[in-house]
Z-matrix of the N, CA and C atoms (Angstrom, degrees):
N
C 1 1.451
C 2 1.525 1 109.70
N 3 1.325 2 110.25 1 131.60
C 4 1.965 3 110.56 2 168.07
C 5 1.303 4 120.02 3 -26.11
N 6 1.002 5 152.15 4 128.92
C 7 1.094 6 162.48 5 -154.83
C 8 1.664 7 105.70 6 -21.75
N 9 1.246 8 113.42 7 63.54
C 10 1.637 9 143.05 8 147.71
C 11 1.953 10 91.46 9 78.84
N 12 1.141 11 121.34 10 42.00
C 13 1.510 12 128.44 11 -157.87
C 14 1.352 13 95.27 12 -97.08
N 15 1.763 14 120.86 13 36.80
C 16 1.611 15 113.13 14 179.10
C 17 1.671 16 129.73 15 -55.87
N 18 1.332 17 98.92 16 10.51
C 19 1.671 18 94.70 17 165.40
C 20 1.358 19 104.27 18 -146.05
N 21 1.119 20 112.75 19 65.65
C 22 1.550 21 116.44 20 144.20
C 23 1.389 22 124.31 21 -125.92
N 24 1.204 23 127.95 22 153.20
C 25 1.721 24 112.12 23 -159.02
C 26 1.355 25 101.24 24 -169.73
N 27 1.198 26 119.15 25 134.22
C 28 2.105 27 115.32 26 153.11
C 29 1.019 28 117.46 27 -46.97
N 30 1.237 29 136.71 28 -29.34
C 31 1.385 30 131.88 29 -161.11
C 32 1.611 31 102.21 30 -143.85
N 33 1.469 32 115.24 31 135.88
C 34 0.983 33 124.97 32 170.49
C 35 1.870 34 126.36 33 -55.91
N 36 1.631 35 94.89 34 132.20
C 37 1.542 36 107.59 35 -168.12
C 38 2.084 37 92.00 36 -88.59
N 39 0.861 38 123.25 37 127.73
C 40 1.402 39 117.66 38 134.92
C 41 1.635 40 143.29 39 -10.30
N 42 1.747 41 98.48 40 -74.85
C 43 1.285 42 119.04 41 -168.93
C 44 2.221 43 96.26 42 -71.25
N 45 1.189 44 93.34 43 -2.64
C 46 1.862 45 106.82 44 -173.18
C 47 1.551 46 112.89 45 -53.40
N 48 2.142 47 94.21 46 -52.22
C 49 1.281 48 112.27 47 -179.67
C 50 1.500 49 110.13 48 -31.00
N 51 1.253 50 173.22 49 -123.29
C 52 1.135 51 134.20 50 8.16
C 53 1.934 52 59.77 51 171.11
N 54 0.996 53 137.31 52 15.07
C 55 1.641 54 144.59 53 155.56
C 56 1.257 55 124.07 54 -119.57
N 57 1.250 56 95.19 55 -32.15
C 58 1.352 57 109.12 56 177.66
C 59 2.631 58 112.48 57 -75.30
N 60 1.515 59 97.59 58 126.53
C 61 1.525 60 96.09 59 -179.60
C 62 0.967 61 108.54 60 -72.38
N 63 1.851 62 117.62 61 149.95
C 64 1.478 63 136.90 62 -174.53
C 65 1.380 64 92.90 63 -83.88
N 66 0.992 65 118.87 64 130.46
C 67 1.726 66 142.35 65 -172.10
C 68 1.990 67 93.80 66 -103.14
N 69 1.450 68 118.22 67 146.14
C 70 1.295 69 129.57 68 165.93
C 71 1.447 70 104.47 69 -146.86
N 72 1.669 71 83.84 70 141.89
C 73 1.829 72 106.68 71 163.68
C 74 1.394 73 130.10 72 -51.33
N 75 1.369 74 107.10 73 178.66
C 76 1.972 75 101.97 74 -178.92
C 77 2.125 76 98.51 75 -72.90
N 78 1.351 77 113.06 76 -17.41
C 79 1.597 78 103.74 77 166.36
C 80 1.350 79 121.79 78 -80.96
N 81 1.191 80 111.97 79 6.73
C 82 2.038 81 104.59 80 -162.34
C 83 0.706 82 129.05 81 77.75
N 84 1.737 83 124.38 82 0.49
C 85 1.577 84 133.50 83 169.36
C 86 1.541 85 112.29 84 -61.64
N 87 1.354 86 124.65 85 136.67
C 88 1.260 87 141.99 86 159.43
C 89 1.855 88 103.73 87 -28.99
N 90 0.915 89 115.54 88 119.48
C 91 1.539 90 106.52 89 155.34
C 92 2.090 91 113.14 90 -129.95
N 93 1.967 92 86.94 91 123.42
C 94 1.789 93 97.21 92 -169.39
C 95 1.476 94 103.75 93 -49.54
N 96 1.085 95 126.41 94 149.64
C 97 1.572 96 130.07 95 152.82
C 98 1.157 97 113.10 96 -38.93
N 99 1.152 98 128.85 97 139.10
C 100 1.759 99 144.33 98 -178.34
C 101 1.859 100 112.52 99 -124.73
N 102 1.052 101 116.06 100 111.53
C 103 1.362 102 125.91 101 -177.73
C 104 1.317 103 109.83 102 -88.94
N 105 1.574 104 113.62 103 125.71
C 106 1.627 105 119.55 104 -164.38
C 107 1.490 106 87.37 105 -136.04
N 108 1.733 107 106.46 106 99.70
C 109 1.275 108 132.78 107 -162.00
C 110 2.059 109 91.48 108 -85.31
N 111 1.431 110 119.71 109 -38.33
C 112 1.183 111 131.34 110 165.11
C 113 1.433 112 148.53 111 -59.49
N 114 1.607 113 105.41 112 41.44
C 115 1.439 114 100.25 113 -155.67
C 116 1.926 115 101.20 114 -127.21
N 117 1.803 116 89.30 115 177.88
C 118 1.740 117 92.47 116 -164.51
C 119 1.983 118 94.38 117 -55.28
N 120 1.150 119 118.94 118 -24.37
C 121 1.493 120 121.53 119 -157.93
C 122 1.504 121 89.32 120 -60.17
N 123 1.378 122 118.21 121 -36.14
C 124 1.781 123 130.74 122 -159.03
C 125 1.343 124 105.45 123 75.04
N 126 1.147 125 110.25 124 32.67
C 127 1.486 126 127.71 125 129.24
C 128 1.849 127 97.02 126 98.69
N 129 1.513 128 108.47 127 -0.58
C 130 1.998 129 85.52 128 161.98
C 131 1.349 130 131.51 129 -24.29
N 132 0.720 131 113.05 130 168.80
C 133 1.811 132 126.77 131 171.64
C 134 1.370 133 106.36 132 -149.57
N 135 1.134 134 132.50 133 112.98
C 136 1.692 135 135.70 134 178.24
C 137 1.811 136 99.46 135 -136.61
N 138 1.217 137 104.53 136 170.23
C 139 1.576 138 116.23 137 -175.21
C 140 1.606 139 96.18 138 -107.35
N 141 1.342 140 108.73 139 165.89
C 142 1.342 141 111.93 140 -177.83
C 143 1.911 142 115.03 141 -59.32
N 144 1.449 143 94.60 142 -17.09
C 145 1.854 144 95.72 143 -152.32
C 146 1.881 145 73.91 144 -93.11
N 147 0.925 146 123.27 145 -30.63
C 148 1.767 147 119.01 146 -170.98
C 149 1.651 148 104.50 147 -63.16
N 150 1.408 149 116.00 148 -47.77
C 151 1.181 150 127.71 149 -173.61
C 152 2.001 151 112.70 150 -69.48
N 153 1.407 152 106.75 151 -34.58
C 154 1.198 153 88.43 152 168.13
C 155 1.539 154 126.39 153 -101.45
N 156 1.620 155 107.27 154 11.12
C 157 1.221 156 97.38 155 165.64
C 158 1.719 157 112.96 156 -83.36
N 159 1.388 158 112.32 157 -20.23
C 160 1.533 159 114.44 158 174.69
C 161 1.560 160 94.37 159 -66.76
N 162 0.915 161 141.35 160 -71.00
C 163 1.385 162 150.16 161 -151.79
C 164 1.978 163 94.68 162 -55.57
N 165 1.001 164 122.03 163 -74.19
C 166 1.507 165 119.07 164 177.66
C 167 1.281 166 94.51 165 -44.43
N 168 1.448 167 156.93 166 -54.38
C 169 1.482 168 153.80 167 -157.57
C 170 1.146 169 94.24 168 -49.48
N 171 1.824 170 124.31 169 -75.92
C 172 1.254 171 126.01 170 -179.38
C 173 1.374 172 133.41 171 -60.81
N 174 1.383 173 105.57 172 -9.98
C 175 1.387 174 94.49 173 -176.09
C 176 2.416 175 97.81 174 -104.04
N 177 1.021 176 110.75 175 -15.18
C 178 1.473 177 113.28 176 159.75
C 179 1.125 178 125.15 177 -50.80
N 180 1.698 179 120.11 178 136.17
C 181 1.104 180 103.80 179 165.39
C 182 1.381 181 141.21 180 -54.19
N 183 1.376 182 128.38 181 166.69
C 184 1.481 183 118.10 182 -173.05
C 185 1.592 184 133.12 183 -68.99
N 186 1.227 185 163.46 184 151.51
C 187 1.283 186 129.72 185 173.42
C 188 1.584 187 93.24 186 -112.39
N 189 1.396 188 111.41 187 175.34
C 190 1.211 189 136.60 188 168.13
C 191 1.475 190 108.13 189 90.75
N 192 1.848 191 124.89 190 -27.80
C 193 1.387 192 118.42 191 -174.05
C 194 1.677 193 71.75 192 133.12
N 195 0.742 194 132.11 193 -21.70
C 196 1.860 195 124.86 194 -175.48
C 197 1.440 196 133.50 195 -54.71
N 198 1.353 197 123.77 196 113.67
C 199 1.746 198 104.03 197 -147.78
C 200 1.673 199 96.34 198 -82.77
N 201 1.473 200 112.44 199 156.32
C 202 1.591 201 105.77 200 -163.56
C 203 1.799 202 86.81 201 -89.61
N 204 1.331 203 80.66 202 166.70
C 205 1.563 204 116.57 203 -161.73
C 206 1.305 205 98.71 204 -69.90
N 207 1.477 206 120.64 205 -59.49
C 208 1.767 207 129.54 206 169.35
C 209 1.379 208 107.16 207 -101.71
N 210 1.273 209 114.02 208 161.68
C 211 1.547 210 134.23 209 166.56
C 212 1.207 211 122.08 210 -110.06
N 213 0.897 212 118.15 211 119.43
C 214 1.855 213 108.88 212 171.02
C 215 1.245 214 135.78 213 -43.53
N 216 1.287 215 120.64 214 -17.29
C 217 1.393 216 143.05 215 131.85
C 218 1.826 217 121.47 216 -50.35
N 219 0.992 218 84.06 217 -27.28
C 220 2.202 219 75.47 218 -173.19
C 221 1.808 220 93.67 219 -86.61
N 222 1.739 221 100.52 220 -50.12
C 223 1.781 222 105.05 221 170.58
C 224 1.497 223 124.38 222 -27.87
């Protein structure tokens, strides 16, 4: 897997639920998770810990001689 990013996916996993936070209304009612397969992202789904291991990837320097993708300057 990309730099160990085992929960990020196009399509929703199942076994995900149970990572995913219980969201509530303006009463305190439970509200289920809702999957919005339609979005500007084009519809990823990643967990917070997936997203900042991409995010440190790009913002690290490069290895091998590889020029990095972002600069700390463009950030």
């Amino acid at each position: 897997l990309p730099l160990g990013m085992q929960y990020s996916s196009f399509d929703w996993q199942e076994d995900w639920s149970s990572r995913v936070p219980m969201g509530y209304d303006l009463q305190n009612n439970p509200v289920p998770p809702y999957v919005y397969p339609y979005k500007a992202s084009g519809g990823l789904l990643s967990t917070v810990n997936d997203i900042a291991r991409f995010a440190i990837a790009e913002m690290a320097p490069a290895n091998n001689g590889q020029p990095e993708v972002l600069s700390g300057e463009s950030i």
